[in-house]
Backbone as CSV, one residue per row, in Angstrom:
resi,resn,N_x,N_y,N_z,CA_x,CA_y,CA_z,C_x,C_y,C_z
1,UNK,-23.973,66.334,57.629,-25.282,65.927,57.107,-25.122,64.680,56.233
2,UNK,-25.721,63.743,56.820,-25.722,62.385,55.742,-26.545,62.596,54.422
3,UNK,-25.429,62.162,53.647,-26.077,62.213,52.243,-26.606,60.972,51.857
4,UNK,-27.615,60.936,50.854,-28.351,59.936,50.959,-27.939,59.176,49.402
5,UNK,-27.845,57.896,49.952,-27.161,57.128,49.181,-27.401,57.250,47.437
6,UNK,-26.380,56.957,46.839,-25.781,57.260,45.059,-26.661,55.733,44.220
7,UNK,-27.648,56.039,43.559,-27.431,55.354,42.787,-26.804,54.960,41.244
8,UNK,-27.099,53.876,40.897,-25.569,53.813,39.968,-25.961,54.407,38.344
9,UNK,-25.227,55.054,38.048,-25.861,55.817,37.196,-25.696,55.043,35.335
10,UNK,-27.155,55.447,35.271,-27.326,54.654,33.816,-26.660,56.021,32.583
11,UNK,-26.271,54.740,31.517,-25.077,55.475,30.590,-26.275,56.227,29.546
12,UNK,-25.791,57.387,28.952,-26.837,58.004,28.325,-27.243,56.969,26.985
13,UNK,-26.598,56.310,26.443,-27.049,55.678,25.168,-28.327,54.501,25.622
14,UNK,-27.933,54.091,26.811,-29.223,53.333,27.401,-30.089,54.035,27.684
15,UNK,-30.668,55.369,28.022,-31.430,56.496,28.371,-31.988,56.275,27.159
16,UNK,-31.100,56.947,25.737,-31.742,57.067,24.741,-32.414,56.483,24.347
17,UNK,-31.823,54.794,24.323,-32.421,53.342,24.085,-33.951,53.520,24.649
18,UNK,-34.264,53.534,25.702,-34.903,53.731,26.016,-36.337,54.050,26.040
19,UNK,-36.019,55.719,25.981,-36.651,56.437,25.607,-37.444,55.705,23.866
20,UNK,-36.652,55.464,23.364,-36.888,54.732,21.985,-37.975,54.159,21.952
21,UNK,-38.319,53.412,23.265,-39.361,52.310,23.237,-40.863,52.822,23.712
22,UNK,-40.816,54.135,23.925,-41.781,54.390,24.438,-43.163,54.422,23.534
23,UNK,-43.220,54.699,22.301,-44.134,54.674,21.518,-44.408,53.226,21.509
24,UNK,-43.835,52.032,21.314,-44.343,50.722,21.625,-45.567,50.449,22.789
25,UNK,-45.481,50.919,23.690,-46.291,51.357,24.629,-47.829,51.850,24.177
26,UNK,-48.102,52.526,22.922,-48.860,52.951,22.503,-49.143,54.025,23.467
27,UNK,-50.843,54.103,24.151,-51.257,54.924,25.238,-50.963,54.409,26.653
28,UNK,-49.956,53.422,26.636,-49.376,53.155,27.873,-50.544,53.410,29.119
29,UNK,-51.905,52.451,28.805,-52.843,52.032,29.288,-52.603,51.291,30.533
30,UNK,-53.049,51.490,31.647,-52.725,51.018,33.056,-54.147,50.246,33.384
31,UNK,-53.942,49.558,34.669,-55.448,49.095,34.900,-56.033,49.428,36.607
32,UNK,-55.099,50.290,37.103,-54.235,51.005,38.420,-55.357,51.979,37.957
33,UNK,-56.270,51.843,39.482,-57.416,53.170,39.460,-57.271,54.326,40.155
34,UNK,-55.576,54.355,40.115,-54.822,55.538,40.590,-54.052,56.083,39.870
35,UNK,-53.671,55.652,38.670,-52.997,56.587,37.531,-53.481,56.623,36.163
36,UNK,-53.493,57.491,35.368,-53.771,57.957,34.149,-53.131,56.807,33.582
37,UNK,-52.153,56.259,33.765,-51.306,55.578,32.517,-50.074,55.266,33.318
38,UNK,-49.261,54.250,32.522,-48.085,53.397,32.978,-47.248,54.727,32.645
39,UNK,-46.073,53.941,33.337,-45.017,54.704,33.222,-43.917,54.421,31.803
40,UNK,-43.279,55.299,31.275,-42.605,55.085,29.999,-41.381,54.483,30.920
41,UNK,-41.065,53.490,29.520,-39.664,52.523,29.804,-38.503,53.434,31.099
42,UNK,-38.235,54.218,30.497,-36.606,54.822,31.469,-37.490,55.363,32.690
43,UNK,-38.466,55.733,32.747,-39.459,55.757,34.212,-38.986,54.608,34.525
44,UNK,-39.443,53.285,34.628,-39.847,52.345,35.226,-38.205,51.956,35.732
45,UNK,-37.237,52.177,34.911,-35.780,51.855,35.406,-35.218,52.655,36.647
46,UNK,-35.685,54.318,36.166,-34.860,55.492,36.849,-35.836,54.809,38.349
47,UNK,-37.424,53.978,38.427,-38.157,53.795,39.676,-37.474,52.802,40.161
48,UNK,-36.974,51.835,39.896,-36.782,50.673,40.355,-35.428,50.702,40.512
49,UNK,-34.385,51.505,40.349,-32.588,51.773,40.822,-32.994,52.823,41.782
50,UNK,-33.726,53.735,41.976,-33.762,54.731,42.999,-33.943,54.199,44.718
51,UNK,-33.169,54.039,45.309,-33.360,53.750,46.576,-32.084,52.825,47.003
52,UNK,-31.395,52.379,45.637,-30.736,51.307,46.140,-29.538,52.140,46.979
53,UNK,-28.232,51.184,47.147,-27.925,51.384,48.124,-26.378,52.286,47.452
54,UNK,-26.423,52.030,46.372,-25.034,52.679,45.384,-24.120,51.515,45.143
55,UNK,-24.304,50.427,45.377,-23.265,49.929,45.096,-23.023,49.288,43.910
56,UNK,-24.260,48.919,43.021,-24.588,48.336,42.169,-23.429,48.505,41.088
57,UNK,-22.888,47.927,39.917,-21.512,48.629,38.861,-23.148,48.919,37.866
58,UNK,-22.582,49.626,37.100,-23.051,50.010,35.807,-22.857,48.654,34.735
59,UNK,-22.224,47.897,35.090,-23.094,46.652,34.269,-24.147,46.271,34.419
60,UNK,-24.902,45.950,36.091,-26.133,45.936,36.275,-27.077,47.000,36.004
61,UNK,-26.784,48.136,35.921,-27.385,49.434,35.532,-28.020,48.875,33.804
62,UNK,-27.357,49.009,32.768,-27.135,48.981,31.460,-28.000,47.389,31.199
63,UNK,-27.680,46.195,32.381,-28.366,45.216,32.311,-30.248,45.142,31.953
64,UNK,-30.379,45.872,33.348,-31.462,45.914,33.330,-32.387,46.690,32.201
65,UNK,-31.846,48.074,31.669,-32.294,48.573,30.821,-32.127,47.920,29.390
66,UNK,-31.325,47.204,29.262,-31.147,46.385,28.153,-32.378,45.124,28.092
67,UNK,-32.566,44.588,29.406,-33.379,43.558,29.642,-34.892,44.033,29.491
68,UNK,-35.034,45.261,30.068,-36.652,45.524,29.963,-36.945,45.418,28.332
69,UNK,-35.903,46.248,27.914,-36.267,46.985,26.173,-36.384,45.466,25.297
70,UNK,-35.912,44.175,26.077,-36.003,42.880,25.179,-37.116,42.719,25.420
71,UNK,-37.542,42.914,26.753,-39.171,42.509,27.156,-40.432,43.150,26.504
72,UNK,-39.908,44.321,27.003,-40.450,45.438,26.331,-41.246,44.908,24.457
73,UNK,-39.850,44.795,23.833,-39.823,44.180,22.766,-40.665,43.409,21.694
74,UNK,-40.898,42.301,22.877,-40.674,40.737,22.515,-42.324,41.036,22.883
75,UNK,-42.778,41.844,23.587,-44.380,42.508,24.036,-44.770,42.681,23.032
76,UNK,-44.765,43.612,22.645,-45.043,44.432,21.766,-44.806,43.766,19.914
77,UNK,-43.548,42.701,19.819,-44.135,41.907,18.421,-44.852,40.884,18.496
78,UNK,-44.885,40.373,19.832,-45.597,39.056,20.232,-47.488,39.127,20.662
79,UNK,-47.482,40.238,20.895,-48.806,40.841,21.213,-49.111,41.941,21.073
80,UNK,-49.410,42.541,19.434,-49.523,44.067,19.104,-51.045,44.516,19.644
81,UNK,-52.037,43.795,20.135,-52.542,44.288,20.299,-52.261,44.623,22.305
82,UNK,-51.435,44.443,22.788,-51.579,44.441,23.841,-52.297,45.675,24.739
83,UNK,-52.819,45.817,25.681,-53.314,47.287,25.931,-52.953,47.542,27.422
84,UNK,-52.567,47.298,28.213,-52.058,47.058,29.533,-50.870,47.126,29.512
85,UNK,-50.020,48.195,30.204,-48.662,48.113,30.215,-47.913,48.413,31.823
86,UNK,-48.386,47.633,32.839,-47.895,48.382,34.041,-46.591,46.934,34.332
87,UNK,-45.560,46.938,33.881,-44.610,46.930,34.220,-43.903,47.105,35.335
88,UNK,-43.794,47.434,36.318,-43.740,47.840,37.413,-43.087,46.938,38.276
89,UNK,-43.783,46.229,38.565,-43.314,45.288,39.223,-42.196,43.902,38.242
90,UNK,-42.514,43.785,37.053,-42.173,42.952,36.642,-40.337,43.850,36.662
91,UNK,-40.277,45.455,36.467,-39.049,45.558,35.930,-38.576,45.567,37.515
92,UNK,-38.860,45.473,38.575,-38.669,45.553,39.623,-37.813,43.829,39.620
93,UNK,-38.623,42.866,39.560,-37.852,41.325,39.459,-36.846,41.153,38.759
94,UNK,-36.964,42.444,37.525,-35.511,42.293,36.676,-34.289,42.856,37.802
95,UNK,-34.341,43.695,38.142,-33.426,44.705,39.024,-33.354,43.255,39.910
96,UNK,-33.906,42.674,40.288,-33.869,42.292,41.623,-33.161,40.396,41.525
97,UNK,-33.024,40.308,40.041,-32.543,39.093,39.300,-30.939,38.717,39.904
98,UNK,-30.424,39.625,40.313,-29.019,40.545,40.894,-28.352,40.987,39.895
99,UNK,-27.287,39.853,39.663,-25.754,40.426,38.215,-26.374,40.790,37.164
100,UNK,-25.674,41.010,36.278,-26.124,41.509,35.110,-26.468,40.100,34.150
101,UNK,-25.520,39.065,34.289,-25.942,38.028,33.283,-27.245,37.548,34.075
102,UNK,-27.220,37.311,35.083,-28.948,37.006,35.852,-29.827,38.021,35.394
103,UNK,-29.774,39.019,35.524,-30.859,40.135,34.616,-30.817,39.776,33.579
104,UNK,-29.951,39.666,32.459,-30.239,39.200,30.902,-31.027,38.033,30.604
105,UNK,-30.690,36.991,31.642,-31.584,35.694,31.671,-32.859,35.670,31.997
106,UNK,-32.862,36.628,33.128,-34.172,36.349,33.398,-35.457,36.920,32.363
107,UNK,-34.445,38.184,31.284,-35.482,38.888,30.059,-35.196,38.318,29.196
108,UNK,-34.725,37.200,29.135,-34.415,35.970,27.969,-35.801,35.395,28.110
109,UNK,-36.376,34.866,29.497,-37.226,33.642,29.872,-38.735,34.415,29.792
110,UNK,-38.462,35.716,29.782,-39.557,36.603,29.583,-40.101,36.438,28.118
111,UNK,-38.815,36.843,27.401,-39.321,36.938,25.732,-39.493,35.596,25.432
112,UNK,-38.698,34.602,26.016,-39.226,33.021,25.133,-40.692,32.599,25.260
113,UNK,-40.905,33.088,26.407,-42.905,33.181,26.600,-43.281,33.615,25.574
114,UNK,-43.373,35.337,25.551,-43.962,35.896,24.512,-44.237,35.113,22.914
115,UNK,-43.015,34.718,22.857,-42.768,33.837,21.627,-43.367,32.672,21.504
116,UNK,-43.313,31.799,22.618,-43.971,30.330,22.573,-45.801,30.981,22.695
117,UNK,-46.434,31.695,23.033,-47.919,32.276,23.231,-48.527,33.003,22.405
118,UNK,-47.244,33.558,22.125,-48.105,35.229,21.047,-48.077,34.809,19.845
119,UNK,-48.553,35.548,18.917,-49.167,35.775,17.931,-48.303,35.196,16.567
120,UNK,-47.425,34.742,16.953,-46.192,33.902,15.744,-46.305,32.252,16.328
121,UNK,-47.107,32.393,17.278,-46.741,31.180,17.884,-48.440,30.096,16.891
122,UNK,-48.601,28.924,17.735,-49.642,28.362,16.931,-50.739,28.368,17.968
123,UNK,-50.481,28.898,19.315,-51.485,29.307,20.066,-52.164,30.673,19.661
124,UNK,-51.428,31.659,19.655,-51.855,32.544,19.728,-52.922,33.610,20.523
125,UNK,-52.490,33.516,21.502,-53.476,34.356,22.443,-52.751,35.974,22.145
126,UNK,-53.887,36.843,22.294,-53.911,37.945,21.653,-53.192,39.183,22.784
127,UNK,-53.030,39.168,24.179,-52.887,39.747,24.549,-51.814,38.985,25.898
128,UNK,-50.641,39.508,26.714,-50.278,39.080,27.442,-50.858,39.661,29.236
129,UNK,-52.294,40.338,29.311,-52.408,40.733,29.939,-52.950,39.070,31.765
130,UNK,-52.637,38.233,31.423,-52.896,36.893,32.136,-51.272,36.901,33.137
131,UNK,-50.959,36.736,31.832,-49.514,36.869,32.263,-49.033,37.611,33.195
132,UNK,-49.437,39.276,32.832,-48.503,40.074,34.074,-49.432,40.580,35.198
133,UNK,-50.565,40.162,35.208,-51.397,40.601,36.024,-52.020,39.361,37.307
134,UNK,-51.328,38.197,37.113,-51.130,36.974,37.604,-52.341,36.138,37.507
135,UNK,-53.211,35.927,36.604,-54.290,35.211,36.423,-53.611,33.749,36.000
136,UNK,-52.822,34.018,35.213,-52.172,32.112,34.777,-51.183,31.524,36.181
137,UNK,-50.473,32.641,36.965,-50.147,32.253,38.197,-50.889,31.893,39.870
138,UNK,-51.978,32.770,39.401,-53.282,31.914,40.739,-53.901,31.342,40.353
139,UNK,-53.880,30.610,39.336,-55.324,29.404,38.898,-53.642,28.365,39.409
140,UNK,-52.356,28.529,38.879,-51.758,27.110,39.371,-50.977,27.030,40.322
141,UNK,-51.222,28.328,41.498,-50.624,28.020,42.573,-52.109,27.170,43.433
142,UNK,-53.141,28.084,43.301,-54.502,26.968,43.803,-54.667,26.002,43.306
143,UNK,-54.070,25.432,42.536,-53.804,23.686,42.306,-53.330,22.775,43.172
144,UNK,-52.527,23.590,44.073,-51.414,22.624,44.880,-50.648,24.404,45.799
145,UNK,-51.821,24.427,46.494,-51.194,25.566,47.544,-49.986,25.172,48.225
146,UNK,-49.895,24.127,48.976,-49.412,23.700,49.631,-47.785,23.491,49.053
147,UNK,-47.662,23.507,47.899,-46.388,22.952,46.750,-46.094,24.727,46.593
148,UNK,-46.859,25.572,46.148,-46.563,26.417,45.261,-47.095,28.147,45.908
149,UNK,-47.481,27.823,47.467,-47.587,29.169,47.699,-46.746,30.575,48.013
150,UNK,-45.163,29.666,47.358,-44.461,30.447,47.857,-43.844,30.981,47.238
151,UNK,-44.138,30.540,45.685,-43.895,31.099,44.304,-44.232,31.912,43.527
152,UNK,-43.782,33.241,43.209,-44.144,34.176,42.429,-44.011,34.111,41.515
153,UNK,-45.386,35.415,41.078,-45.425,34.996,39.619,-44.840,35.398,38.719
154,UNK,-43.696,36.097,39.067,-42.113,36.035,37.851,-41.122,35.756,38.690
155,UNK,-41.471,34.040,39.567,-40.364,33.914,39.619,-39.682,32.177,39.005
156,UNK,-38.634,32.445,38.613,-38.397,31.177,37.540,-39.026,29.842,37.806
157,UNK,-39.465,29.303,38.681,-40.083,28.006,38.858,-41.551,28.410,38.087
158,UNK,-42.117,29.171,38.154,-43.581,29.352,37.385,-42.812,29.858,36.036
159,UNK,-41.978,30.187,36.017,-41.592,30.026,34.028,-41.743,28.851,33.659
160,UNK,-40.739,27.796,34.457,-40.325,26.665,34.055,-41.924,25.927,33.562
161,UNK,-42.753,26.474,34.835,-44.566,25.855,34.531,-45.072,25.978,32.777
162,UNK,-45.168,27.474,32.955,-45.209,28.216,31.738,-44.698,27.230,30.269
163,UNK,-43.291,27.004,30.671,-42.792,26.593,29.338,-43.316,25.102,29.061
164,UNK,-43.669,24.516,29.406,-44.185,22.998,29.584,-45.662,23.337,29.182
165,UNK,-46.320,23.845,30.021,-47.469,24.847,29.304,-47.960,24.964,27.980
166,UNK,-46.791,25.121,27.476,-46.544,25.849,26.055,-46.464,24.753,25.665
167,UNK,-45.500,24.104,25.873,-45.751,22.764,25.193,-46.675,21.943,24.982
168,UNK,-47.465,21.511,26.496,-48.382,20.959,26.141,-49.817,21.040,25.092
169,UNK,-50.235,22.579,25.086,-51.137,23.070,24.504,-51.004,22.994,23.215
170,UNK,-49.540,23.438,22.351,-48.946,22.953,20.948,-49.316,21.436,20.607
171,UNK,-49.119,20.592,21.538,-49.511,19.402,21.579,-51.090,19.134,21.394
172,UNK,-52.089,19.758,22.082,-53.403,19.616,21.933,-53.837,20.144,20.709
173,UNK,-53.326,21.469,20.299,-53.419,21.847,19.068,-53.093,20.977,17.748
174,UNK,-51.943,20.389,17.492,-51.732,19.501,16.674,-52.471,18.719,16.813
175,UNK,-53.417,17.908,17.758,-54.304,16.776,17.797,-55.777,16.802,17.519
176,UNK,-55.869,18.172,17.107,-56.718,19.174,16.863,-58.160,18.944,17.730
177,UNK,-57.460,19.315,18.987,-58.208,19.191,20.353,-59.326,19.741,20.216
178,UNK,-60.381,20.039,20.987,-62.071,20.556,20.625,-61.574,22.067,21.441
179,UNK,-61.163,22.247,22.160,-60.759,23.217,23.087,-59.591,24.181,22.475
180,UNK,-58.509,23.167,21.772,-57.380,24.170,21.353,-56.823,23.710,20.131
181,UNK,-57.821,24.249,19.362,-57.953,23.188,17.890,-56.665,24.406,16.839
182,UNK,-56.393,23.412,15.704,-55.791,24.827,15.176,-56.733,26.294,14.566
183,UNK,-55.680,27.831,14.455,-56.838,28.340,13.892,-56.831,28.628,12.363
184,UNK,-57.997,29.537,11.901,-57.579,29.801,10.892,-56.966,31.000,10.727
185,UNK,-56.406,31.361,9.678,-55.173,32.616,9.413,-55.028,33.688,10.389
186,UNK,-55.758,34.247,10.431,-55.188,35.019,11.628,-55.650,35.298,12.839
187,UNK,-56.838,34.375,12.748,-57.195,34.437,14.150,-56.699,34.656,15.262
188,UNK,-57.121,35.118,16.734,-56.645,35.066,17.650,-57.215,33.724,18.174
189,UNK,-56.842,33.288,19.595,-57.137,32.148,20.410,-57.779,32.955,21.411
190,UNK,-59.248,32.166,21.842,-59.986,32.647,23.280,-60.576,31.371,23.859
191,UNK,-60.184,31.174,24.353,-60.428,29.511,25.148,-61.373,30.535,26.476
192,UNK,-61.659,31.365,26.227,-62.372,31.822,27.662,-64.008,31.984,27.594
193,UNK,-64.867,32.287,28.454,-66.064,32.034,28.084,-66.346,33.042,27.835
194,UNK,-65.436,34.178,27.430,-66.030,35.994,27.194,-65.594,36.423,26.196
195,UNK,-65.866,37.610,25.786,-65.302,37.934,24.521,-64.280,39.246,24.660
196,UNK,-63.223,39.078,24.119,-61.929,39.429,24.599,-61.587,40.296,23.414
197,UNK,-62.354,41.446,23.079,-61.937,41.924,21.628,-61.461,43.183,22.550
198,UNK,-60.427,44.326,21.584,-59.997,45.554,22.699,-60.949,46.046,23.595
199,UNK,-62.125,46.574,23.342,-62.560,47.387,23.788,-63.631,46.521,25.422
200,UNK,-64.339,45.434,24.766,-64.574,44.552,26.303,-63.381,43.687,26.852
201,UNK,-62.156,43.900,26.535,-60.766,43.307,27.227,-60.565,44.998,28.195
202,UNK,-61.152,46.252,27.557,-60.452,47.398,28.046,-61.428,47.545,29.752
203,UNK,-62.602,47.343,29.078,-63.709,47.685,30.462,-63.656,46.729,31.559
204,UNK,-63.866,45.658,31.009,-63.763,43.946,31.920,-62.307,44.257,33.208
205,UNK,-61.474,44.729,32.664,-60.497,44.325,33.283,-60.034,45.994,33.938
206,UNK,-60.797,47.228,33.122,-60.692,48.494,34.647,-61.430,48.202,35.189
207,UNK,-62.553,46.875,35.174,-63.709,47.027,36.469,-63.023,45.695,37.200
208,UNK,-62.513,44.878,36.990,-62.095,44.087,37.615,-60.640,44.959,38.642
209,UNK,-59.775,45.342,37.946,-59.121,46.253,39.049,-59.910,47.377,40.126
210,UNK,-61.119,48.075,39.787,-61.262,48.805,40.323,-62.161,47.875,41.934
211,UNK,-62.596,46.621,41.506,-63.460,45.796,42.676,-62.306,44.916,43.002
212,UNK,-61.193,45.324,43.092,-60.370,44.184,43.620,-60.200,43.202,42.983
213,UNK,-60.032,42.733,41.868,-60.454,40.786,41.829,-58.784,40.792,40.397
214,UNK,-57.965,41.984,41.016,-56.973,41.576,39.877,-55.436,40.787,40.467
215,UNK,-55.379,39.460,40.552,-54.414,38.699,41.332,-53.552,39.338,41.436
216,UNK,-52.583,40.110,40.756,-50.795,40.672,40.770,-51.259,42.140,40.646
217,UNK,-51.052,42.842,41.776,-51.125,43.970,41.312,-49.750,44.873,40.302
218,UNK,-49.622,44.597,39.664,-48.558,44.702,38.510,-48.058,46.412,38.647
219,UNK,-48.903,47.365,38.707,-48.253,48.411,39.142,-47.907,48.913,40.592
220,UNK,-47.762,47.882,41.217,-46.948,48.020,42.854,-45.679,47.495,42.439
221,UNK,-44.660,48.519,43.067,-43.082,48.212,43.296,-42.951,46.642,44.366
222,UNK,-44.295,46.658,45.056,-44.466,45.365,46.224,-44.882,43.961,45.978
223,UNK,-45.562,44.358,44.613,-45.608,42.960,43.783,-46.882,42.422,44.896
224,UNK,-47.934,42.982,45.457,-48.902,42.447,46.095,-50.130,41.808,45.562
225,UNK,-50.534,40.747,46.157,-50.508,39.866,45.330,-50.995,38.819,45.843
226,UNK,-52.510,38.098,45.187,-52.931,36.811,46.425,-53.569,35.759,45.290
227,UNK,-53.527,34.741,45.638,-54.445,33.338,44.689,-55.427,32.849,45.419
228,UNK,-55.679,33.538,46.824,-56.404,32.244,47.227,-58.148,32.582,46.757
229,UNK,-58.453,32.863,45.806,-60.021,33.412,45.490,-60.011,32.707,43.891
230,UNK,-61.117,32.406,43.459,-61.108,31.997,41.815,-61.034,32.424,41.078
231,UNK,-60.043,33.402,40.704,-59.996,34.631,39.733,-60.294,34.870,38.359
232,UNK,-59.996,33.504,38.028,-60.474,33.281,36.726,-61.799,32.885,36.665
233,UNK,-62.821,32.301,37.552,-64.069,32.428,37.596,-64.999,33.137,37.821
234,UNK,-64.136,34.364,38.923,-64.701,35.624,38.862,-64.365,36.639,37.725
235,UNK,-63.804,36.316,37.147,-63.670,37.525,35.878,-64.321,37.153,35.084
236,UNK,-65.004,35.609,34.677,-65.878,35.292,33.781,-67.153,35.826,34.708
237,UNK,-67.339,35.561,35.426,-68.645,36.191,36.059,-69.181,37.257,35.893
238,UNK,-68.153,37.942,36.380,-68.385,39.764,36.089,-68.213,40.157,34.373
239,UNK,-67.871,39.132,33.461,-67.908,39.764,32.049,-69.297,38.913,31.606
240,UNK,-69.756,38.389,32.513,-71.277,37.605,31.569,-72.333,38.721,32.205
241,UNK,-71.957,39.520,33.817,-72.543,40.520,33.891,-72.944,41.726,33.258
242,UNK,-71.759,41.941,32.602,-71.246,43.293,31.905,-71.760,42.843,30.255
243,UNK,-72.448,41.374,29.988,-72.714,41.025,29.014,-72.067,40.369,27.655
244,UNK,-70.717,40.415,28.351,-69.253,39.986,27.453,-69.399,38.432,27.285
245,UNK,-70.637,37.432,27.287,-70.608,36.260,27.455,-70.588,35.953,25.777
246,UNK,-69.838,35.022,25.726,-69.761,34.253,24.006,-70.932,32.973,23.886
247,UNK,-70.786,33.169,22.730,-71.642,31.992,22.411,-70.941,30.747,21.869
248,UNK,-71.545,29.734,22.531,-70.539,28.690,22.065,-69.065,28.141,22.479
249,UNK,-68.414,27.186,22.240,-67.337,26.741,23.173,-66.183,28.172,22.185
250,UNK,-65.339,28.538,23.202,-63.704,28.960,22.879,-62.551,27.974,22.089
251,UNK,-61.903,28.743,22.007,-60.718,27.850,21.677,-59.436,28.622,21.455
């Protein structure tokens, strides 16, 4: 009887690690109109090593769990209010980074986002839910389909976008742009035409998953996933429906 292939087994202090992070998560809020809630950290690892083929060493094992918990991390101080946690796919690109120093890098390029965007930063956008749900990756692959349809949205060429990104906007901010002016103390940043406080960030975006219109489906292991529709114009649409419209320009 063929036995079905070994995967490589994670060391218990990374388990524990782990496990550690799960309250960061808060209610580990999903936007998946098929589950109650994301999966806790050592879920999302024990999902994404299960199937492989055994050959993997336990450096890549220990990698990856080391790499989420930076991500994990770097989430959670960079965007406390975050409310969306489906991971899924993203810890799937870690696994899939290959070696172990390629897994560490690639949750290096993860957290330097968080950092250059979130809430220490001088942008400050309040939530990273753009990010993993691919709204900042289909507004700039439909820029230039033709250049960029073959690029995912965690995969390092749209970091590299990202980080320039970052730059530039720091730049508009210092020039104290009309759009991305500096703020005051603790403001958050909403350059969008809706209003993005928890509770219409919570509804806006289970009704936008539940009608289709969410670019990355973030809790598929398949990473499925399309740009070619205006996503960011349809989510303002449906939140001026739902009545979430602001008054006055963003920033």
């Amino acid at each position: 009887m063929t036995q079905p292939p070994a995967t490589p087994a994670l060391p218990a202090e990374e388990r524990d690690a782990l496990a550690r992070l799960t309250p960061l998560l808060g209610a580990r809020a999903s936007v998946a109109p098929d589950r109650p809630c994301a999966p806790t950290p050592l879920a999302l690892v024990e999902q994404v090593m299960d199937g492989s083929d055994g050959s993997e060493d336990e450096a890549r094992a220990r990698a990856l769990a080391r790499g989420l918990g930076e991500v994990i991390r770097a989430v959670a101080d960079n965007f406390p209010d975050n409310i969306f946690w489906d991971l899924d796919y993203l810890t799937l690109c870690l696994w899939q980074a290959g070696s172990a120093p390629a897994t560490l890098d690639f949750a290096r390029r993860v957290v330097s986002l968080c950092l250059g965007f979130g809430n220490k930063s001088k942008l400050r956008f309040r939530y990273a839910h753009d990010f993993l749900y691919g709204y900042d990756w289909a507004r700039w692959v439909m820029r230039k389909p033709e250049e960029r349809a073959g690029v995912g949205p965690f995969d390092l060429a749209f970091f590299d976008y990202l980080d320039g990104r970052q730059q530039a906007l720091c730049e508009l901010v210092a020039s104290n742009d009309r759009k991305y002016s500096p703020l005051n103390g603790r403001e958050f940043r909403n350059p969008f035409s809706f209003i993005r406080e928890p509770s219409e960030e919570r509804q806006l975006h289970c009704l936008l998953a539940q009608v289709d219109l969410i670019p990355l489906k973030a809790w598929r292991l398949d990473g499925e996933r399309r740009w070619d529709l205006p996503f960011t114009d349809l989510r303002a649409r449906l939140a001026e429906r739902l009545g979430l419209a602001r008054a006055g320009d963003g920033r």
